[in-house]
Structures are given as C-alpha cells and as structure tokens.
C-alpha positions in Angstrom: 4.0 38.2 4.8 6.1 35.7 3.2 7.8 38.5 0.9 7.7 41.1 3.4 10.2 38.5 5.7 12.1 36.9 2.7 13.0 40.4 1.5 16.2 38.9 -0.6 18.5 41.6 1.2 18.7 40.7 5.1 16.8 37.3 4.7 16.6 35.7 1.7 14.9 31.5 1.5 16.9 28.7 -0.9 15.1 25.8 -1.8 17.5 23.6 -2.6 17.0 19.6 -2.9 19.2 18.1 -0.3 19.9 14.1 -0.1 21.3 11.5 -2.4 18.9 11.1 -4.9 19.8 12.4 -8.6 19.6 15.9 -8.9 19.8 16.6 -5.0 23.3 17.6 -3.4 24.6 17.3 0.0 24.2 20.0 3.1 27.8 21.6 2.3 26.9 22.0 -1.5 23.4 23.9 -0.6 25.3 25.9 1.9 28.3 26.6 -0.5 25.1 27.1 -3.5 23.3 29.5 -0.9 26.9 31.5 -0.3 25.6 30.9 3.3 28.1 30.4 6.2 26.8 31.4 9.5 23.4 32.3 10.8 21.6 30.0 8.9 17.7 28.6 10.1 17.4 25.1 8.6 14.5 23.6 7.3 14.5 19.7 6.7 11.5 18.1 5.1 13.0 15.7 2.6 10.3 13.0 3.5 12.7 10.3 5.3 16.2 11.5 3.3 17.0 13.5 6.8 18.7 10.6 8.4 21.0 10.7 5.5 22.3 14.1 6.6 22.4 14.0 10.0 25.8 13.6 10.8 26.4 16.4 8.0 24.3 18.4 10.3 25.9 17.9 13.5 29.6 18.4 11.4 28.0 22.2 10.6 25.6 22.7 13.3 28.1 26.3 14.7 26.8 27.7 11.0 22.8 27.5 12.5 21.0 29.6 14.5 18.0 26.7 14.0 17.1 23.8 12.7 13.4 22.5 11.9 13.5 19.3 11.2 10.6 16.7 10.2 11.4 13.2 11.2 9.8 10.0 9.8 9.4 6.7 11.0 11.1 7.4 14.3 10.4 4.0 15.7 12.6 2.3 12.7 15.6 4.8 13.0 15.5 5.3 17.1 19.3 5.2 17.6 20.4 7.6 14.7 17.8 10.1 16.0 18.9 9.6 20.0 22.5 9.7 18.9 21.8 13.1 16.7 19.8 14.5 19.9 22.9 14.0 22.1 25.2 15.5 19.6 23.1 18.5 19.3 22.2 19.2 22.9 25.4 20.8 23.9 25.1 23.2 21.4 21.6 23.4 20.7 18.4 23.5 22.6 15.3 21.5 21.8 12.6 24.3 22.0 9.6 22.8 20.2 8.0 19.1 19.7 5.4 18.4 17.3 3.5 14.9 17.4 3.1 14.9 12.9 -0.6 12.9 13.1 0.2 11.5 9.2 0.5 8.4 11.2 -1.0 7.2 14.3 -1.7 4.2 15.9 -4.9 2.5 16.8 -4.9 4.2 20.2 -4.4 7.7 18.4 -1.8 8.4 21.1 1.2 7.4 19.4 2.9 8.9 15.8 5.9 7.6 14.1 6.3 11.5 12.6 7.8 14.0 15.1 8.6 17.6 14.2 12.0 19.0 16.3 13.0 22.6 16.8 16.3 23.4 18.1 18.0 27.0 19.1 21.4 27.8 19.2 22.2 27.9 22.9 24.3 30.8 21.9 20.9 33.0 21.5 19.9 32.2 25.6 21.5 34.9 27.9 23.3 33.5 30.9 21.0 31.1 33.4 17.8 31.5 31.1 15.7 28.7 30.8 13.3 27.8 28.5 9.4 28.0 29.4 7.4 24.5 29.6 4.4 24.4 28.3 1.4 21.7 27.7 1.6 20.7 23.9 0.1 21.0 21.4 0.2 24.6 21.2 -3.5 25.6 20.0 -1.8 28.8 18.1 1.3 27.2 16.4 0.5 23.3 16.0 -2.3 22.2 13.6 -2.6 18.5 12.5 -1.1 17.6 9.4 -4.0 16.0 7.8 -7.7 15.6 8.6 -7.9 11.9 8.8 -6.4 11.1 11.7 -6.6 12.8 15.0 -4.3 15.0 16.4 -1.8 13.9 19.1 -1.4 15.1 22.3 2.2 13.7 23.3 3.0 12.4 26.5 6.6 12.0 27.6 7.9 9.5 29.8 
C-alpha cells in the first residue's frame, strides 16, 4: 500500500532530518531539498526537536495542505504549543487528537505526548463543519506501546 500511494510521480515521501542537530537542516532546506512548494502533508516526529521549528512552521504553513505533528512533554513547553495553536487556527483546522500513552501518569488519565492533525481550512467548502466524535477512535488510534494503558482524553 505504501508504494502503490508513494508512487514517486503524483506523491512521492522525503525523509529528511529536520532540526539543529549535526547533519539535520531546517524546514526551508528540506522543502527547497524536496523541490517542494505547495501542497505539502507534513510529518513531524523528531522526538522533542519540533518546538525548534515551530515558528518555521507557522512562517510556511500556506505551502501545507497538513501537518502531523507529535508533540512531547507538552506540560514543559505549554506556551510555545498554545501560542503555535493560535497561529495556526486561522489558517488551519485541528482535525484529530491523539493522547501518545509513552507517558502517563499514575491515574492513567493524563499523557505529556499528544499527537495533532491539522487541515488547511482551504480544503472545507463554505459553512462546513467538522464532525465530533468520542476519542480514541477504535479504527485509527492504537496505543503507542503496551506498557501503559491507553488514554482516553477528556477536555475541559
């Protein structure tokens, strides 16, 4: 399935290491390496490096039709990840939320690893809203690892 999607033609997948650390380059060097402008799906699991390219995010986010994004230790970077939220939500819609159960608390009810999807608003027709649903989704979310439990997120 995976080479039937990324077919190199129409849709083709760059793994390209994104960050600060040696050997890694930022956002607009993978986009300029991927010869990729517009109408890009993001993926960012770079194990805690994503706060280091939010803002380089935001600064691109008219070149994305999505962005995946796996975010650690929420609780010690809260206001980078509220202030990124509000700079993405006029543009971008926040269309999935995965509890990551790599780390839970004592109760089991609380994870310091989230997993965000956003949409383009630009993909929505006019007036449509997005569906609610109860999480986790039983076809799309699976728990990370087998040691802990999986969480069932409860917003406030």
């Amino acid at each position: 399935a995976y080479r039937r999607f990324f077919d190199g033609m129409t849709r083709r997948h760059f793994q390209i290491g994104i960050g600060h650390a040696p050997g890694m380059v930022g956002l607009e060097k993978a986009m300029e390496l991927a010869g990729m402008r517009e109408d890009i799906l993001l993926k960012v699991d770079i194990e805690g490096a994503e706060y280091e390219i939010l803002d380089a995010i935001v600064a691109n986010r008219q070149s994305f039709v999505a962005c995946v994004i796996e975010f650690h230790l929420i609780d010690q970077h809260l206001e980078a990840l509220q202030k990124f939220l509000e700079e993405m939500n006029e543009d971008f819609a926040l269309v999935h939320f995965h509890a990551n159960n790599f780390d839970v608390d004592d109760s089991g009810g609380y994870s310091s690893f989230i997993e965000l999807s956003f949409m383009t608003r630009r993909l929505l027709a006019p007036g449509e809203t997005m569906a609610e649903h109860d999480l986790p989704l039983p076809d799309l979310d699976h728990p990370s690892v087998d040691w802990n439990p999986d969480v069932k997120p409860v917003f406030a």
